[in-house]
N, C-alpha and C positions, 0 to 999 in steps of 0.2 A: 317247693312244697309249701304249702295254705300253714299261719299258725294256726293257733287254737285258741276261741274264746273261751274264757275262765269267767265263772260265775263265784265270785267274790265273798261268801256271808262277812257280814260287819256283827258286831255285839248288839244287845237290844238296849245297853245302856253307859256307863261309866264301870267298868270291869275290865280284870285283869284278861287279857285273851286269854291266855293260856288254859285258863278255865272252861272257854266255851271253844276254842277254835284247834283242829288239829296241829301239829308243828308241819305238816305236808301244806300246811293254806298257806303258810308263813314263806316255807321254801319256795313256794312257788310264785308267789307275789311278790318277792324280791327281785326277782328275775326280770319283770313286766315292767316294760315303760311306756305303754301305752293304757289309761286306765280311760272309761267311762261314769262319768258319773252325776249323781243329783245338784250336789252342793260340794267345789273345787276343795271350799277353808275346810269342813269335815273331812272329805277323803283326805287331804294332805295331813291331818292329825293322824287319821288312821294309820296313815302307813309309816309315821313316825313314831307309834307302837308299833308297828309289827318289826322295824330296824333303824334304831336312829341312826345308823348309819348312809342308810337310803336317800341320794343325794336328790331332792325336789326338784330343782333348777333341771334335771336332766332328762324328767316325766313330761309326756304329754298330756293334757289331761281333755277330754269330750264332754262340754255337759250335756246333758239329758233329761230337760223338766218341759212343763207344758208348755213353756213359749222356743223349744227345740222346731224348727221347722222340718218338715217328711227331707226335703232333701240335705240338710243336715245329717240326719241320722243314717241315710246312704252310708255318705260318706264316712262314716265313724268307723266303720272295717275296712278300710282300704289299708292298713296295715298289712290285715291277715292276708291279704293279696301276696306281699312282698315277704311272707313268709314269722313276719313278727306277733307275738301272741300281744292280744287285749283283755285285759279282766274290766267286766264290771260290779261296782262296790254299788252297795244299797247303803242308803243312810243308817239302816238298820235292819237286821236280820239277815234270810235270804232273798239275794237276788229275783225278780221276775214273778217273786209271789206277792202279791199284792203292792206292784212297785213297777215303775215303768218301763223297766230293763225287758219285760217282757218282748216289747216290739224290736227292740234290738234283738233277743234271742230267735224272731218271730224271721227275722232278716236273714238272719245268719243258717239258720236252717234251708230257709229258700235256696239260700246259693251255693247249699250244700257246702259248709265249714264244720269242722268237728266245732261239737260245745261239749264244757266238762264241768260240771255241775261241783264244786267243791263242797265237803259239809260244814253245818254248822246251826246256830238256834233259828230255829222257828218259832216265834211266838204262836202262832195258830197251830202246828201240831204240838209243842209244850203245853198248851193250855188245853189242850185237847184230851193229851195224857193224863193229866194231874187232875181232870173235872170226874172221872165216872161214867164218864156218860158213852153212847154209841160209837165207837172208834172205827167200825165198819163203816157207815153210811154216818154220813155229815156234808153240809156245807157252810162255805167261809163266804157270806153275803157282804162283806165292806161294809161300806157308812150307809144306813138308815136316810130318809128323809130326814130335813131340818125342818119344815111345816108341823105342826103339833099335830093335828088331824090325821094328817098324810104319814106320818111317823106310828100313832097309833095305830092304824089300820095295821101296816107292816107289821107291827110290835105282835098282834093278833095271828096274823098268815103265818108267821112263822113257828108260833104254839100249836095252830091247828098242823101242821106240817110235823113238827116236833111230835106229836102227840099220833094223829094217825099214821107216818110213812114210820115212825121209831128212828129218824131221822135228826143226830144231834145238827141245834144251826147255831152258830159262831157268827160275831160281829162287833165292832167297832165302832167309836165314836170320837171326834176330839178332845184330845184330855181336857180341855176348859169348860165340855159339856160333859164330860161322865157321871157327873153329880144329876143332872139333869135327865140321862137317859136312864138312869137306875131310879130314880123317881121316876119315870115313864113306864118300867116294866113293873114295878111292885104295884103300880097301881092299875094296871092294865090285866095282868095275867091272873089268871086261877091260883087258886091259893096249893094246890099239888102240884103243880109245872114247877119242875128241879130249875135254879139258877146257880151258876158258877160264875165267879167274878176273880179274874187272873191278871194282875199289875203287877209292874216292873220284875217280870219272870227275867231270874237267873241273877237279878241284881240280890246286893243285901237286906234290900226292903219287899223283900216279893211277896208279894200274896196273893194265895190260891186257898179259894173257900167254897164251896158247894152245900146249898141244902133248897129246898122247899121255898118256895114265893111265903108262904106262913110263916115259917121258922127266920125271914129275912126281915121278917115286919117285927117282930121281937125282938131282935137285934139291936143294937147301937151298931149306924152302920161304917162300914171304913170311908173315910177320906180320898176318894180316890180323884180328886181335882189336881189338873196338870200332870197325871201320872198317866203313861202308855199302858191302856188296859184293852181286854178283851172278852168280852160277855158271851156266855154259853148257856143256850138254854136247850131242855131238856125235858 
């Protein structure tokens, strides 16, 4: 009998698990000695929350980042062959949503392996819930252009998009430019195009604020340099 691939969520930040992750994530990751993952030193902290009794030395661990070669990642379920489960851990959040686990899940479907989706945070539906805005129709577009011009344009399609389809669009930026892309959208957009700005959700510092392009220009605005945020426009 095939294991089973486990899709692993991680925290979005420095938190207690217990707070965001089922005790069923926990039982079940305990169990798994074979993980996949982005970066070896994180995952092994993780799972030294989830059981410091969880002996490291006796894990295997797969990474999984842009310089992973296709036939690498073949091979990264050859496990499940022999009947043993594999989870994989995302640096942060869930698994396969905007994270590279995807193509392993992508794999794993092909060759017909059960996949089991464990729950836990979503930054992009967290930020999704707590904005106001369209919960039905949305989309999570990733990173923006870095080109100023080419970023602009974007910054635009997606308001007219927002605006005619009733279409909430969600997107990100590196925390070292989020200062930078929020000064790109207040100066770009209409002054009635709703913006929500959603950082370090679920941690102690979280902020989640929604209003008007107008009402943000008023504003003294937050600090969101170096902090994992998510922009929601509307």
């Amino acid at each position: 009998m095939s294991g089973i691939l486990y899709l692993i969520p991680n925290t979005l930040g420095e938190c207690n698990l217990e707070n965001v992750l089922p005790s069923v994530n926990l039982e079940i990751t305990r169990e798994i000695k074979h993980f996949i993952v982005e970066d070896v030193r994180t995952a092994r902290r993780f799972l030294k929350k989830v059981d410091k009794e969880i002996n490291i030395d006796e894990l295997q661990f797969y990474t999984l980042n842009k310089h992973t070669s296709p036939e690498e990642i073949s091979g990264f379920l050859s496990p499940l062959k022999n009947g043993a489960n594999v989870g994989i851990i995302s640096e942060a959040g869930c698994p396969a949503i905007a994270d590279p686990g995807a193509e392993i899940v992508c794999i794993a479907q092909a060759e017909n392996y059960k996949v089991v989706p464990l729950v836990g945070p979503s930054s992009i539906l967290l930020a999704l819930m707590a904005s106001g805005f369209n919960g039905q129709s949305f989309a999570f577009v990733g990173y923006l252009p870095i080109q100023g011009n080419e970023r602009i344009q974007t910054i635009k399609q997606l308001e007219k998009r927002a605006q005619y389809e009733k279409q909430s669009q969600l997107f990100i930026e590196t925390p070292y430019r989020n200062m930078k892309m929020l000064e790109d959208i207040l100066n770009t957009c209409q002054p009635k195009t709703k913006l929500c700005i959603a950082c370090d959700i679920t941690l102690e510092t979280e902020y989640i604020k929604t209003k008007s392009i107008a009402d943000w220009k008023k504003e003294k605005l937050p600090d969101l340099n170096k902090r994992p945020c998510i922009f929601l426009m509307y």
